[in-house]
C-alpha positions in Angstrom: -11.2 5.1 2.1 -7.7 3.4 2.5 -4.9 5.6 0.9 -4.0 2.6 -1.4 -8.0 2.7 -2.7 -7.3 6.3 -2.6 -4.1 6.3 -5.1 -6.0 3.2 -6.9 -8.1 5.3 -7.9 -6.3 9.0 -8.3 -4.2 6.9 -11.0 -6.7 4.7 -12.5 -6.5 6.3 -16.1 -2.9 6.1 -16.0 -2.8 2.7 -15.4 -5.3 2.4 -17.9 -2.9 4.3 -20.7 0.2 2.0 -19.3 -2.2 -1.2 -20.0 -2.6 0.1 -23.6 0.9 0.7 -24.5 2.0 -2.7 -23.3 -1.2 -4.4 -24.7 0.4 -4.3 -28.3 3.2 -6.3 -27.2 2.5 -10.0 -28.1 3.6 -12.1 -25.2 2.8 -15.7 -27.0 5.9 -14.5 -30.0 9.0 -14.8 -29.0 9.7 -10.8 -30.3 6.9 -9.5 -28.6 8.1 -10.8 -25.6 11.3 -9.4 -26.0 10.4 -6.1 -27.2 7.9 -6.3 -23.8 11.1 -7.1 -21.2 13.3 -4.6 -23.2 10.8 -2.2 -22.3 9.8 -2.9 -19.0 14.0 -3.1 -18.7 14.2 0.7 -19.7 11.9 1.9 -16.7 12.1 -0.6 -13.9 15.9 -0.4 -12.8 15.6 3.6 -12.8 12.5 3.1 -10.6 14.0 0.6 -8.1 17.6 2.3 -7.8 15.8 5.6 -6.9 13.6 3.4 -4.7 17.0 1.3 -2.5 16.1 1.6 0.8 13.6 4.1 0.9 9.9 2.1 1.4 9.6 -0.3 4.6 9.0 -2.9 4.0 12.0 -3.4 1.5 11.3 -4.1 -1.9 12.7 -7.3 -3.7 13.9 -6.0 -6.7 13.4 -7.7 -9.6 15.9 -5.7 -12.3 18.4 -8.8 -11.8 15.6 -10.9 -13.0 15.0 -9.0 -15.6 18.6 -9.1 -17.0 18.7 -12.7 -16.5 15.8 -13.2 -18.5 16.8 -11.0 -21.5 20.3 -12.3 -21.0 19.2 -16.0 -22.1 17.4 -14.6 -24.8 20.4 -13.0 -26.5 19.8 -9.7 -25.9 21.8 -6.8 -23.6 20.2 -5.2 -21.0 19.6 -1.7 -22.4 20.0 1.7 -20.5 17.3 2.5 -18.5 15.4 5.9 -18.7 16.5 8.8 -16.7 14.2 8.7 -13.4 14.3 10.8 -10.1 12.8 10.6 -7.0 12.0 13.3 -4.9 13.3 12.6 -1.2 10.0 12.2 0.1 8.0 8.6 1.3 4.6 10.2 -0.1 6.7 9.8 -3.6 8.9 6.8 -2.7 5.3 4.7 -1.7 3.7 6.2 -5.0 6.9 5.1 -7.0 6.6 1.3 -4.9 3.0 1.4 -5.8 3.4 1.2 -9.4 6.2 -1.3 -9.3 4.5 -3.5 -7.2 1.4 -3.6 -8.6 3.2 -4.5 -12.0 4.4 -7.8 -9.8 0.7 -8.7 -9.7 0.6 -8.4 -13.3 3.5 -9.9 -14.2 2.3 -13.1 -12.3 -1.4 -13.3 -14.6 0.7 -12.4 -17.9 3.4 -15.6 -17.1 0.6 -17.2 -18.3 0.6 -16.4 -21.8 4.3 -16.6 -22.2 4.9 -19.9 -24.4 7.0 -23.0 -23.1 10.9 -22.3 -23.1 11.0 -18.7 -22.8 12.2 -17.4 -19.7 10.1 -16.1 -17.2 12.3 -15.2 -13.8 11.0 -11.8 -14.1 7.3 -12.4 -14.2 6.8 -15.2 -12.2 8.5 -13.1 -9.4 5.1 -12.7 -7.6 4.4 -11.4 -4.1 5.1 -13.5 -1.5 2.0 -14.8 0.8 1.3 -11.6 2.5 3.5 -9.3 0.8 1.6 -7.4 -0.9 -1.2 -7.0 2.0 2.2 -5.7 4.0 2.7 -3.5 1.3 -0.6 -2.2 1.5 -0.8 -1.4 5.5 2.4 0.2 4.9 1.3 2.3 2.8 -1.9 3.6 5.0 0.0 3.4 8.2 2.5 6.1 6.1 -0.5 8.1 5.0 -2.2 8.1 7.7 1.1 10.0 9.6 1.9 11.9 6.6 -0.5 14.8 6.5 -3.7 16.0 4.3 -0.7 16.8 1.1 0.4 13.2 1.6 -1.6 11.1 -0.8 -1.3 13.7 -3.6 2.1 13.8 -3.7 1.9 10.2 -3.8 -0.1 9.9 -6.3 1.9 12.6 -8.7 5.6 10.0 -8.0 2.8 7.1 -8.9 1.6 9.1 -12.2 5.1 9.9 -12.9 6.1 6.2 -13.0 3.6 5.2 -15.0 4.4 8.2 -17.6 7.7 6.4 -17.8 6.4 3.1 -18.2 4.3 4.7 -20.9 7.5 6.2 -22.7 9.4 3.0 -22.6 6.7 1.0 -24.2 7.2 3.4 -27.5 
C-alpha cells in the first residue's frame, strides 16, 4: 500500500470530523461563506508558514488568496491559530497532506459558492499533475524514511486536522 493510501486511511475519521465541522457552514449565504474563509483563515497561514520550504515539491500557498478574498468582502484577515511543526519531513508531508488535500476540496465546494462572491482561494486547484507529484513525493519520502515514518506523518496530519477542527468552532 502507497504511504499516501496508507495516511488516507490512518486519518480517515479525522477528516471525517473536519468534514462535519465545516459542513454547517452554508457556502450559498453570503455569512456562511464568510464565517467558512474566516475559519479556514485561522488554521491555513499557521500551517503554510510552518510548512515554507520544507516539502519538495514546494507548495503554492494559498494564504494570500485567502486574504484577498476576505479582503473584498469587508472583512480583516484574523490571527491565525498557534501551530508548530516538528523539524521533521514525516510531519512536514503529513502537515502538506492535509492542506493539499483541502485544495481538492476547495475546487468541488467553488461550486456552490453563489455569483459575485469571491472565490481566489477555492478555485486555487492543483495544477495538471500536481497533486500526482505530490503524491510520489510523498512515497518516494516514505519509502527512505524508515518503518516510524508514516506514523509520525500521520500524527503532524491528525494534528492539522485537530486545528482545522478548532477553527471551525
Amino acid at each position: 500500500m502507497s504511504a499516501h493510501a496508507q495516511l488516507r486511511a490512518l486519518t480517515a475519521k479525522d477528516h471525517e470530523w473536519v468534514d462535519g465541522a465545516f459542513g454547517r457552514f452554508d457556502l450559498s449565504d453570503r455569512s456562511g461563506y464568510i464565517a467558512f474563509l474566516t475559519a479556514h483563515a485561522r488554521a491555513l497561514p499557521a500551517v503554510e508558514s510552518a510548512l515554507a520550504g520544507k516539502v519538495d515539491p514546494p507548495l503554492r500557498p494559498r494564504a494570500d488568496l485567502l486574504r484577498r478574498d476576505l479582503a473584498e468582502l469587508g472583512v480583516t484577515m484574523p490571527e491565525p491559530l498557534p501551530f508548530a511543526l516538528p523539524d521533521d519531513a514525516a510531519s512536514a508531508f503529513g502537515a502538506a497532506y492535509v492542506i493539499e488535500g483541502s485544495r481538492l476540496g476547495g475546487g468541488m465546494l467553488a461550486r456552490t459558492v453563489p455569483d459575485g462572491l469571491p472565490l481566489a482561494y477555492l478555485s486555487a486547484t492543483h495544477l495538471p499533475g500536481e497533486w500526482r507529484a505530490f503524491g510520489q513525493a510523498l512515497d518516494a519520502a516514505a519509502q527512505t524514511g524508515g518503518p516510524e515514518w508514516i506514523d509520525r506523518c500521520a500524527t503532524t496530519a491528525r494534528r492539522v486536522f485537530a486545528l482545522y477542527a478548532t477553527a471551525a468552532r
